[in-house]
C-alpha positions, 0 to 999 in steps of 0.5 A, spaced: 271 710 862 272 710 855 272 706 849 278 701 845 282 707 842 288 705 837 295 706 837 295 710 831 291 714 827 291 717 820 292 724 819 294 730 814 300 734 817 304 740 815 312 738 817 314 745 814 311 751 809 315 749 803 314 741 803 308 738 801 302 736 806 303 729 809 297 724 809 300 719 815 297 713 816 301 712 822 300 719 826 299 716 835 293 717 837 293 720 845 290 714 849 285 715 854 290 714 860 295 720 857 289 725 858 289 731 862 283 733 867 279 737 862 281 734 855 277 729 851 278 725 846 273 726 839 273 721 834 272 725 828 266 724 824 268 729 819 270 737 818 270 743 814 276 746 811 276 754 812 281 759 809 285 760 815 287 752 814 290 754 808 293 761 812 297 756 816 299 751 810 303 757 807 304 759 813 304 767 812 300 770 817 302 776 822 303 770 827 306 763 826 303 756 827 305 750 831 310 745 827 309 740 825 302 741 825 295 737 824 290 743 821 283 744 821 277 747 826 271 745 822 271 739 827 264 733 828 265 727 832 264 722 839 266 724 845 270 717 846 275 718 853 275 724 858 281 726 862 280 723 869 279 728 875 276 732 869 271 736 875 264 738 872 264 737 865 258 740 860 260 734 856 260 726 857 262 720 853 257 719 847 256 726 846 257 729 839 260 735 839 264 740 835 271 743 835 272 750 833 278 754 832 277 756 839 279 751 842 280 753 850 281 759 854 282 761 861 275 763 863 278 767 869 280 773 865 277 779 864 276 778 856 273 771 858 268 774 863 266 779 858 264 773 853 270 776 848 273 770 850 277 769 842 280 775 846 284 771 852 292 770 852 292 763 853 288 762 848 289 755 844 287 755 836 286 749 834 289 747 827 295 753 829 297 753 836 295 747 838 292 740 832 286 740 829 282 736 826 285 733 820 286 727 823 281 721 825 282 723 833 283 729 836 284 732 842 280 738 845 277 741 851 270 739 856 270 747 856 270 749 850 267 744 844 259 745 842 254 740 843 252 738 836 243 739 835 241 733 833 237 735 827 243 736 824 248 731 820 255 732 822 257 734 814 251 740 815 254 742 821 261 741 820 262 749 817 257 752 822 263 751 826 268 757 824 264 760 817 257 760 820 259 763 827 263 768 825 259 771 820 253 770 825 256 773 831 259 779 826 251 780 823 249 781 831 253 787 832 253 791 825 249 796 828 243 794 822 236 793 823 231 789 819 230 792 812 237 794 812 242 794 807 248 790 806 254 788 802 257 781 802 263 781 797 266 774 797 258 771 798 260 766 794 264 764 797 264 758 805 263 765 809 259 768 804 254 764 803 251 762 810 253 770 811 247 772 805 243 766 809 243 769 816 242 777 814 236 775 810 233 769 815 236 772 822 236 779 821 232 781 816 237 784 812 236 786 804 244 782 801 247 786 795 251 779 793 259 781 789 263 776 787 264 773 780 262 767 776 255 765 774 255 758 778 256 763 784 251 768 783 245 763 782 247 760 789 247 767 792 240 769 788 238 762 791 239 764 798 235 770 799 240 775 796 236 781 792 242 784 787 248 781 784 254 784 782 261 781 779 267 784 781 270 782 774 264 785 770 263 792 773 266 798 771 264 802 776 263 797 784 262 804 788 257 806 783 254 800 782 253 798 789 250 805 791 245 804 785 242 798 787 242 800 794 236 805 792 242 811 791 246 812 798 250 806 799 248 801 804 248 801 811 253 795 812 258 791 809 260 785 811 267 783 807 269 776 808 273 776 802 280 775 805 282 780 800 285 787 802 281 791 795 275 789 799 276 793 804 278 799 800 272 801 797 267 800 802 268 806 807 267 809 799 260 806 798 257 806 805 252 810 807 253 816 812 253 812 820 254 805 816 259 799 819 264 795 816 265 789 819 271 787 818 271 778 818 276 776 812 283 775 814 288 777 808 295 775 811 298 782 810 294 787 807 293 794 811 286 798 811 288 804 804 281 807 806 280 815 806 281 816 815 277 823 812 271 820 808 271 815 815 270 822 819 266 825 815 261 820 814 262 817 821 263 810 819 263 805 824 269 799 823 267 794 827 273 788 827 270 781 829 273 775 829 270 768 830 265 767 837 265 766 843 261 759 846 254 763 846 255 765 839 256 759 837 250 755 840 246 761 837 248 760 831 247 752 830 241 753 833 238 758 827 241 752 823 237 747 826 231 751 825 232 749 818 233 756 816 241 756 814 244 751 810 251 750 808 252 748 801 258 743 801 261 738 797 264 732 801 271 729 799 277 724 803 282 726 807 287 725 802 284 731 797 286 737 802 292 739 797 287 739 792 282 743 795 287 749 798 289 749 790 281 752 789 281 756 794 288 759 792 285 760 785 277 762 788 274 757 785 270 753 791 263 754 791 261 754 797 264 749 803 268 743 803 267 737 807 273 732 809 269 725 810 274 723 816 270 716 818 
């Protein structure tokens, strides 16, 4: 059972790293009846653009993308066909739900049954090993897409998807407390924003917010930061963050800055026993932190990449309560070599949204 599906579709597609994006209005839409077992069609509503996106634009991480290639994981749609033979779906025809950069895995292997399922070596990304979400349909898999709560739109939940269970899932494993102390560089920033949101409104966490500029540190301030800090403006970062953290450092930083000067001061700042989580991904950047400071001062380094299918209904259910919002602006498709120009330059403010209907 599905719906009319069209041949064609339009689609932002990378044919080559050094060749501009591709919007094709022409792209073929994979029909109902072509469906393996345990795939859906999605017909996208909208989806977020995350810095990864980018990363597989230019093509300059450790791995190599798929070419040609439809990026984005940041994906809000309808369920318009099902695989035939697909046995027990979680999902049905009519369900909205979101597609994630994980967009399938074994769930037979000894990582996915341990719930460390990005872990899996058969894993499937979506916009890098396999399309994503720039485009107005998408293939995905029964298994693996988040059903959407209904108290949220698709432009609000859209960044949830990547941005907000990332940062969530590493909160939830920071060895914090509530009333603790962390820093948030980039909080400025798509992960930092919802990263100050959930410390404060999840975990109880007190935020020390680093980035730059005034119009971000209003936004920080507005979502329950306690302190600012300009990495342009101070002279002094360690001496600066350890002063606002009543004199010792902080007991966690979370750097969700895809930059490798973030991590190399933090085993500096935190206090003895804090926990670096390590969530931004810079594309060749090495760790320069003092292996002796980080024995001595029994710093935990904690890498956390994304979230398994528990952690991303967690996090969008603390969305749907109200307490965590995304701060987005919606543009077209055919603004997405625009957008990756601001996030090149660090001036996005928050998240953007790509209106696919």
């Amino acid at each position: 059972m599905s719906q009319n599906i069209p041949r064609t579709q339009k689609a932002a597609v990378v044919e080559s790293h050094d060749a501009p994006i591709r919007i094709k209005d022409d792209h073929p839409v994979k029909q109902p009846e072509d469906l393996a077992p345990g795939e859906c069609l999605i017909k996208m509503h909208c989806t977020g653009v995350c810095h990864t996106d980018l990363h597989a634009r230019m093509g300059d991480w450790p791995f190599p993308c798929k070419l040609p290639l439809i990026g984005g994981h940041e994906g809000v749609g309808e369920i318009v066909a099902i695989g035939a033979h697909t046995v027990n779906s979680p999902v049905k025809i009519g369900d909205r739900v979101g597609v994630k950069w994980l967009a399938d895995s074994c769930l037979q292997c000894e990582q996915c049954r341990k719930g460390l399922e990005q872990g899996c070596s058969k894993i499937k990304l979506s916009g890098y090993t396999v399309d994503g979400t720039f485009s107005q349909y998408v293939v995905s898999y029964v298994s693996h897409v988040t059903p959407i709560p209904e108290n949220l739109s698709s432009q609000e939940a859209a960044s949830f998807l990547c941005a907000g269970v990332t940062v969530y899932r590493a909160l939830k494993y920071s060895r914090t407390t509530p009333g603790d102390w962390i820093v948030i560089p980039g909080a400025g920033g798509g992960l930092g924003h919802l990263a100050v949101q959930y410390a404060v409104q999840a975990f109880g966490l007190r935020v020390v917010a680093i980035d730059t500029g005034a119009e971000k540190k209003d936004l920080c301030s507005e979502l329950g930061a306690e302190k600012w800090i300009d990495f342009r403006e101070t002279k002094d970062l360690v001496k600066d963050i350890k002063a606002a953290t009543g004199g010792e450092g902080p007991h966690a930083a979370l750097v969700s800055a895809a930059s490798s000067s973030a991590y190399e001061q933090a085993v500096d700042y935190l206090r003895p026993g804090g926990s670096l989580l390590l969530v931004g991904l810079p594309g060749k950047a090495q760790i320069g932190a003092s292996i002796f400071w980080t024995v001595i001062k029994s710093i935990h380094l904690i890498g956390s990449y994304v979230g398994n299918r528990q952690d991303a209904r967690e996090a969008l259910d603390i969305a749907s309560m109200g307490k965590i919002r995304c701060h987005f602006v919606l543009k077209p498709l055919s603004a997405l070599t625009e957008v990756y120009e601001g996030m090149e330059q660090g001036t996005v403010v928050g998240r953007v949204v790509l209106d696919m209907e």
